[in-house]
N, C-alpha and C positions, 0 to 999 in steps of 0.2 A: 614425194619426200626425197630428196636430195643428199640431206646431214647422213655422214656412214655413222654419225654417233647417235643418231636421232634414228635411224635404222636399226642399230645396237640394239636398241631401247626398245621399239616394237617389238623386237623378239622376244620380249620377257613382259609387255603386256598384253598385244595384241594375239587372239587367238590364229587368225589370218596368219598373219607375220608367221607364227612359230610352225602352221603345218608348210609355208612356203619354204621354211629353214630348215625344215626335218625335224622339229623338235631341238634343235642346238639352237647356239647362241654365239657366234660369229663376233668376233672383236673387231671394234670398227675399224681398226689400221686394215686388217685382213680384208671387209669390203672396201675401203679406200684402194686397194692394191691392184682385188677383184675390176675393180671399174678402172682401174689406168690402163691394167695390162689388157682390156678385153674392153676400150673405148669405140673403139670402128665397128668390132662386132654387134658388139650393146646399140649404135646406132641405127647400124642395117636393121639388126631385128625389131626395135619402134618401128621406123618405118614401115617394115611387114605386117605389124599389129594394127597399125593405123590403118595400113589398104585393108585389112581384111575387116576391122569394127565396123558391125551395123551402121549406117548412116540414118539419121534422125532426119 
């Protein structure tokens, strides 16, 4: 999932979503801002995720 406003939204249906949020609800500008300011870092860490996921 990509959309910060489509993100918004799972926090308030998804039970997932809301224990990843702390139980808040983040306004999408806030994660739009989240993902600008901390773009590089967000990348590094996929890739750390990826080396380490089980391979199939």
């Amino acid at each position: 999932m990509f959309s910060s406003r489509k993100l918004e939204q799972a926090t308030y249906d998804s039970v997932a979503f809301r224990y990843l949020a702390a139980g808040g609800h983040p306004d999408h500008d806030t994660l739009a801002n989240f993902r600008r300011r901390f773009l590089g870092e967000l990348q590094n860490l996929f890739v750390q995720v990826l080396e380490l996921a089980p391979k199939k």
